[in-house]
C-alpha positions as CSV (number, residue, x, y, z in Angstrom):
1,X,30.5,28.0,-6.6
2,X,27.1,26.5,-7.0
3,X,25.4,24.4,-5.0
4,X,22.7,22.0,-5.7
5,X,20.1,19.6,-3.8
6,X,20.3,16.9,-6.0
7,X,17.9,14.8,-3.3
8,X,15.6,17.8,-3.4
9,X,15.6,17.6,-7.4
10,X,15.4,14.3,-7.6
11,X,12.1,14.1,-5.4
12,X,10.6,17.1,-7.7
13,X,11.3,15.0,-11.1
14,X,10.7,11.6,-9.8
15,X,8.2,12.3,-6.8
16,X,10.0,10.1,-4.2
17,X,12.8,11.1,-2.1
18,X,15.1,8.5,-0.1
19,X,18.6,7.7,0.6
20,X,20.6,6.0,-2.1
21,X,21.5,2.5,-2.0
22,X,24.0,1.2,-0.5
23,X,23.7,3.6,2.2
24,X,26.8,6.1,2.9
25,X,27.0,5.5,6.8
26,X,29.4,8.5,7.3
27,X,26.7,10.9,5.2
28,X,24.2,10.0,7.4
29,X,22.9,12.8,9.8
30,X,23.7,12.0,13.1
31,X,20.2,11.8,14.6
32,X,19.5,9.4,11.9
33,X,22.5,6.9,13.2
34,X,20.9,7.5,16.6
35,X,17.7,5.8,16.1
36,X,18.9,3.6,13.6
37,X,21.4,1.6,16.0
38,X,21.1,-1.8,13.3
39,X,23.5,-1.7,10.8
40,X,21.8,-4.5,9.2
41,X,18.5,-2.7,7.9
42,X,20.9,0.0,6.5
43,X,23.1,-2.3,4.4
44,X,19.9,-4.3,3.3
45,X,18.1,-1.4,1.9
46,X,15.2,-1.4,4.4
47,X,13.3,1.6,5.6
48,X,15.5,4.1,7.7
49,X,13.4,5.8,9.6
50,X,10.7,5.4,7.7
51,X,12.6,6.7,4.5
52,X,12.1,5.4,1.1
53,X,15.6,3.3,-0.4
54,X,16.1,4.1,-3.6
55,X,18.2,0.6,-5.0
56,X,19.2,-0.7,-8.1
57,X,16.8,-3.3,-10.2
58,X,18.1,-5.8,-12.4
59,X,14.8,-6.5,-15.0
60,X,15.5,-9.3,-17.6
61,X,18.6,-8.0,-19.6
62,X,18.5,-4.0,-18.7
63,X,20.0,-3.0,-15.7
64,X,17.7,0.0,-14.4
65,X,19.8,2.5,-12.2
66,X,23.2,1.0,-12.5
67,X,25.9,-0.8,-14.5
68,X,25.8,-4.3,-14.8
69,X,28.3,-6.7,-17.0
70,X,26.2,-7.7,-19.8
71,X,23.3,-5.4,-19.2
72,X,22.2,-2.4,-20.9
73,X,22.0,0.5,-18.2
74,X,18.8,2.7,-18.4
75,X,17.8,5.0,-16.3
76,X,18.5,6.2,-12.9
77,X,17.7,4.2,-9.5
78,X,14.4,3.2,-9.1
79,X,12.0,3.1,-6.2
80,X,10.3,-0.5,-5.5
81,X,7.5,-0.7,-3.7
82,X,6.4,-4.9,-3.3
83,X,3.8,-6.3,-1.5
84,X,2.8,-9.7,0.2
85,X,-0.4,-11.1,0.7
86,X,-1.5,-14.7,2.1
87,X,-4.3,-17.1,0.3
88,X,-7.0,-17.7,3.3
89,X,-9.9,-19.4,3.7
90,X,-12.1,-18.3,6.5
91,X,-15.3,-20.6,7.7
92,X,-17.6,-19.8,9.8
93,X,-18.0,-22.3,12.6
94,X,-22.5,-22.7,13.2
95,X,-24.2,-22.8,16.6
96,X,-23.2,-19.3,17.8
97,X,-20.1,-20.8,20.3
98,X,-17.4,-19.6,18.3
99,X,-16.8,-15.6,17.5
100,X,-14.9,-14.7,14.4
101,X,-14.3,-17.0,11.8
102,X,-11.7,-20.6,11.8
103,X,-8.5,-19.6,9.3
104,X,-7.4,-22.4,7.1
105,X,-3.6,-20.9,5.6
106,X,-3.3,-22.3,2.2
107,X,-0.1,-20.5,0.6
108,X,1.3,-17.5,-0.3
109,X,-0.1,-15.0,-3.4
110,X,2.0,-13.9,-5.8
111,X,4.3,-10.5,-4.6
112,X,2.9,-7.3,-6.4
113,X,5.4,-5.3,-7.4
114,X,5.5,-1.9,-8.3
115,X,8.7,-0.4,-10.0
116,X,8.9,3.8,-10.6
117,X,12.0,5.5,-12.4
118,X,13.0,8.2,-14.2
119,X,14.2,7.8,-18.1
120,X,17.2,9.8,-19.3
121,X,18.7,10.3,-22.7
122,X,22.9,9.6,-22.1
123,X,23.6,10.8,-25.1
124,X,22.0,13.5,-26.0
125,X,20.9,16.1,-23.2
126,X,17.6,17.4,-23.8
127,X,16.5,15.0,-26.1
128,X,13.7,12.7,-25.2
129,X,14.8,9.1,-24.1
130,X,13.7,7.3,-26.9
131,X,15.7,4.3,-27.0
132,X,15.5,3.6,-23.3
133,X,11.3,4.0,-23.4
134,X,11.7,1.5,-26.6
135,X,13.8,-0.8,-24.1
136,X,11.0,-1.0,-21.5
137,X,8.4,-1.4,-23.9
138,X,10.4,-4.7,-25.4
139,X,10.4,-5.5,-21.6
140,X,6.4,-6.0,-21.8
141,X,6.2,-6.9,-24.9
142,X,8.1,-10.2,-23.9
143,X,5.0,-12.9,-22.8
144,X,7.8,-14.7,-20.2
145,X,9.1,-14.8,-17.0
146,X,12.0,-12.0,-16.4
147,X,14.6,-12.8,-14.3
148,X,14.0,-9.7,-11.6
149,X,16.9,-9.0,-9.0
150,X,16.1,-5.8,-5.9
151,X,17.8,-5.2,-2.3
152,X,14.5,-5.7,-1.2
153,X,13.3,-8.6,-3.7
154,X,16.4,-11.1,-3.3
155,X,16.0,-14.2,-1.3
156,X,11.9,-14.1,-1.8
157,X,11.9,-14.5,-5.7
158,X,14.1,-14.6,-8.6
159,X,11.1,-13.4,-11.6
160,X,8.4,-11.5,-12.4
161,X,6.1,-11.0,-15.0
162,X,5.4,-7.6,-16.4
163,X,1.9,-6.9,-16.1
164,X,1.8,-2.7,-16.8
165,X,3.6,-0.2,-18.2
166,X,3.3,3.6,-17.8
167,X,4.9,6.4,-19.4
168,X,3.7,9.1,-17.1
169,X,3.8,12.8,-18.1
170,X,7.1,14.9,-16.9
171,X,6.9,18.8,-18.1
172,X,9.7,20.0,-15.7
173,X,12.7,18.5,-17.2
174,X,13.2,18.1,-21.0
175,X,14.5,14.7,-22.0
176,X,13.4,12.7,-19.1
177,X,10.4,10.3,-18.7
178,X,8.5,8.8,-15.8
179,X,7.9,5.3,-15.8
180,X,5.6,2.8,-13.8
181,X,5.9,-0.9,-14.5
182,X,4.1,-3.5,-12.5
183,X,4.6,-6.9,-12.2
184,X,3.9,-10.3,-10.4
185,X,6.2,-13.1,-8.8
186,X,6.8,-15.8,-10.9
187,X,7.7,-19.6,-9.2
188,X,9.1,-21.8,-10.9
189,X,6.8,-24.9,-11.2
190,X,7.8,-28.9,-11.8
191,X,5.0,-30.9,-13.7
192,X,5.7,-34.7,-14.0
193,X,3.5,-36.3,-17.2
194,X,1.7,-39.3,-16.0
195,X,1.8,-41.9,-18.4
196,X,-0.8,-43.7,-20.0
197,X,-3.4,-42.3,-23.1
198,X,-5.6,-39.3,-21.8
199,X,-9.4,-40.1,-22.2
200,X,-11.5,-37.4,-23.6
């Protein structure tokens, strides 16, 4: 009987390597469940030992990774990798009796997000992914705010806007595609029209 390293060949097509989401507690090596004594990093899809999580991404209508009710599946489970950044404003203070610079917070940036996966053609082995590349590309081509659901993502936004797309090259396996899409956060915003005529 053969046997395969489908983490191994996963890592060589897709060029990350992580444990799948939701974690299998019992699969786990031992030394892993050693050092990771809270349960609750595991189940939330957060770094295990400095391991990527590789978790299913809900973008707009297409379900990337998994199966979804009302979704069109494409793909298998992406790697997200999101970052945070704070708007600042530093002043320097005159007269020499303050070091450093005075920090003023004024609110959060928008979340970067970065979104790599693997295309595969379900239907016909071999064959490029044609239909699921066409999906993403309608993704982008839609000039709106996508409804974006991650382990990681949930509770900080609820949409993005697609900034990027790239198909990358993949020579070592026939009827797959690499894929990079960026995006930004998106908040939803509440503008009240004064009334009165506008003056120009």
């Amino acid at each position: 009987m053969a046997e395969f390293d489908l983490n191994g060949l996963y890592e060589e097509v897709a060029g990350y390597r992580g444990y799948p989401f939701p974690v299998d507690l019992d699969k786990l090596p031992k030394a892993v469940l050693d050092q990771q004594r809270n349960r609750y990093r595991l189940l939330t899809g957060q770094a295990v030992d400095g391991q990527t999580v590789i978790a299913p991404v809900t973008l707009g209508d297409v379900a990337l990774g998994h199966v979804e009710e009302g979704k069109t599946t494409v793909g298998l489970q992406p790697m997200v990798v999101l970052e945070g950044k704070k708007r600042i404003v530093k002043s320097v203070i005159a007269g020499g009796l303050y070091d450093g610079t005075v920090k003023e917070f004024i609110n959060f940036d928008d979340y970067k997000i970065r979104v790599f996966g693997v295309l595969a053609n379900r239907k016909t082995q071999g064959a490029y992914p044609v239909d699921e590349a066409d999906l993403l590309k309608g993704l982008w081509l839609r000039n709106e705010s996508l409804f974006f659901s991650n382990v990681a993502t949930d509770g900080l936004f609820e949409n993005v806007v697609i900034t990027d797309i790239k198909l990358k090259e993949l020579n070592k396996a026939p009827g797959m595609q690499l894929y990079e899409i960026k995006a930004i956060s998106d908040s939803t915003l509440d503008a009240e029209r004064l009334k009165g005529n506008a003056k120009t």
